[in-house]
C-alpha positions as CSV (number, residue, x, y, z in Angstrom):
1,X,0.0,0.0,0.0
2,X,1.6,2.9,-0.8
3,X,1.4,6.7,1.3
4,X,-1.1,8.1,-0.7
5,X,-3.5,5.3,-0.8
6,X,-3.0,5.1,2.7
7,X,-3.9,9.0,3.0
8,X,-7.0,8.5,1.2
9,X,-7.8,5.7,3.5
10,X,-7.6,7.6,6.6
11,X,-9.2,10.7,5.2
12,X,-12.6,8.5,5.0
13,X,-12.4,8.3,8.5
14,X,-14.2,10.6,10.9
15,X,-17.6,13.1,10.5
16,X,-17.2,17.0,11.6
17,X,-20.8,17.5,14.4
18,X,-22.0,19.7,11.4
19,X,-22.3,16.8,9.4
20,X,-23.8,14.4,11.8
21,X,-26.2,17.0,12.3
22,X,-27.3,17.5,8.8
23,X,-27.6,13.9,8.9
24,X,-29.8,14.0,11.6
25,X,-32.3,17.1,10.9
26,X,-32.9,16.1,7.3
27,X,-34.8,13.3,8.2
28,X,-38.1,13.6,8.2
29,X,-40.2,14.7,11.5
30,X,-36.6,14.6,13.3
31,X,-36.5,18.2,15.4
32,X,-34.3,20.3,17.7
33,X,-35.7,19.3,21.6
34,X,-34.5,18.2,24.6
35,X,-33.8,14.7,26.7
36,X,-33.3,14.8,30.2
37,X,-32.4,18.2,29.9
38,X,-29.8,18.2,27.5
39,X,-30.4,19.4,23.5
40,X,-31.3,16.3,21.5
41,X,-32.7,14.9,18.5
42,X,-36.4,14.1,18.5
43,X,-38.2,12.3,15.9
44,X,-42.1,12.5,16.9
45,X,-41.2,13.6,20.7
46,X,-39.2,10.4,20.9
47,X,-35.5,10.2,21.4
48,X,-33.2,9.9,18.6
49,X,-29.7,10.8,18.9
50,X,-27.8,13.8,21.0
51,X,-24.2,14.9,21.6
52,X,-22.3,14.4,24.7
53,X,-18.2,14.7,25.8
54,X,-17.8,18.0,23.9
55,X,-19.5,17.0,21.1
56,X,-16.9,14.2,19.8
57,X,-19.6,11.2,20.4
58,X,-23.1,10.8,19.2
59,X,-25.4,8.8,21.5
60,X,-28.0,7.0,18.8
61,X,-31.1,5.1,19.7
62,X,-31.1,1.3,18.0
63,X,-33.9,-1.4,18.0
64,X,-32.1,-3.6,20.1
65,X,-28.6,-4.0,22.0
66,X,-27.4,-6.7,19.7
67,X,-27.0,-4.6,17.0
68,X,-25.3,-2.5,19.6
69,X,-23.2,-5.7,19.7
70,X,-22.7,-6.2,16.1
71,X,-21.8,-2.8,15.2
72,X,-19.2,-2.7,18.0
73,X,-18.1,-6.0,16.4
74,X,-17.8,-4.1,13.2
75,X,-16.0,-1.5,14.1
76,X,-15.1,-1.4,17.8
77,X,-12.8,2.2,17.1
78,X,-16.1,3.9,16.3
79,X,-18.6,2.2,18.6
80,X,-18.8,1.8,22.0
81,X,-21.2,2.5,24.8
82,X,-20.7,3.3,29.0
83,X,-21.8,1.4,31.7
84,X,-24.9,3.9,31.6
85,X,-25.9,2.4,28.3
86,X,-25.2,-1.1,29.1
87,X,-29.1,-2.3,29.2
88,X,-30.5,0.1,27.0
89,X,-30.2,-0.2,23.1
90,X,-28.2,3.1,22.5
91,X,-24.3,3.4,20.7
92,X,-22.1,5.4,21.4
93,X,-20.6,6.8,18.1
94,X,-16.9,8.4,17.9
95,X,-17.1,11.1,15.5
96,X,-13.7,11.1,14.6
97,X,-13.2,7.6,13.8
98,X,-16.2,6.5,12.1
99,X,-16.6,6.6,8.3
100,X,-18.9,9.1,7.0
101,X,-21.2,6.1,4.7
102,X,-21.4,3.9,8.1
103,X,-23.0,6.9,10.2
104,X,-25.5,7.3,7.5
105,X,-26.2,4.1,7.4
106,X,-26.7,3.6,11.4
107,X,-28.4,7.0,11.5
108,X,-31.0,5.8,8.8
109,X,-31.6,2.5,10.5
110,X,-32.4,4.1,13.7
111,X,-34.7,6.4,12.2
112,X,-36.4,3.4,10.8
113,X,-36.6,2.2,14.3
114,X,-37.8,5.2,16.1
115,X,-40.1,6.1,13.7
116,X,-42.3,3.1,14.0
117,X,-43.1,3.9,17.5
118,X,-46.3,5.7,18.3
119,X,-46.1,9.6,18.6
120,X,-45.4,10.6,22.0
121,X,-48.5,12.2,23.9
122,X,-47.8,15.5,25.3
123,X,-47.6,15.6,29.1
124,X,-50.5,17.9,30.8
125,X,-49.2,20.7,33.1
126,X,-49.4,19.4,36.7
127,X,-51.9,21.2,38.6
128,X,-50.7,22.9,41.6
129,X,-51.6,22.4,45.2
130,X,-54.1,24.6,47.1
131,X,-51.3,24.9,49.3
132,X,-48.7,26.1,47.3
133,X,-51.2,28.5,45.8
134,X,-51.8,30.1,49.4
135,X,-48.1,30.2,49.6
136,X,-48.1,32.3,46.7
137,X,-50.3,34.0,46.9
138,X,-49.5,35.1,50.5
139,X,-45.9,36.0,49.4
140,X,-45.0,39.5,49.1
């Protein structure tokens, strides 16, 4: 293999955030919201994907943890998950390692995925105590 084919090789490697995130809010129904606080991808209210360690990982939703499994198997420089994740069927993506085809790929399959579940309902405000609302209202 010779220095240049290796440089093209290695330049296939890795996706800037911008990118991921065009990924990401082109598909349809996917929006700008928040999980737990933090900003995240929603697709129908539902989790999809967000950014976490200063934006150098992607956390994506999958149908199950064995494909967790098999793409770690795949790839195991690009995906990974914490102890967190360990019984819930999310990766853990490193930006800079994974090839720019794979992400789409993953991203599209979990799409596919989250889009099949039901909408989710919005929550109602909960109402507030009569007591709080004395407390209130006494306040200067």
């Amino acid at each position: 293999m010779t220095s240049r084919s290796r440089a093209r090789k290695s330049s296939a490697r890795g996706v800037r955030v911008q990118d991921a995130h065009r990924l990401l809010v082109q598909l349809p129904d996917v929006t700008a919201g928040r999980s737990y606080g933090l900003p995240a991808y929603l697709l129908n209210g539902r989790f999809l994907a967000r950014f976490r360690d200063d934006d150098t990982v992607l956390v994506l939703q999958l149908p199950t943890i064995a494909e967790r499994d098999v793409l770690m198997d795949l790839d195991p420089s690009s995906f990974f998950f914490t102890e967190h994740y360990r019984n819930y069927p999310a990766v853990l993506v490193r930006l800079a390692t994974v090839s720019p085809e794979l992400l789409a790929d993953v991203i599209r399959e979990s799409w596919r995925h989250v889009s099949t579940k039901p909408p989710l309902r919005r929550r109602k405000p909960r109402a507030t105590s009569k007591r709080r609302k004395r407390a209130r209202s006494k306040a200067p």
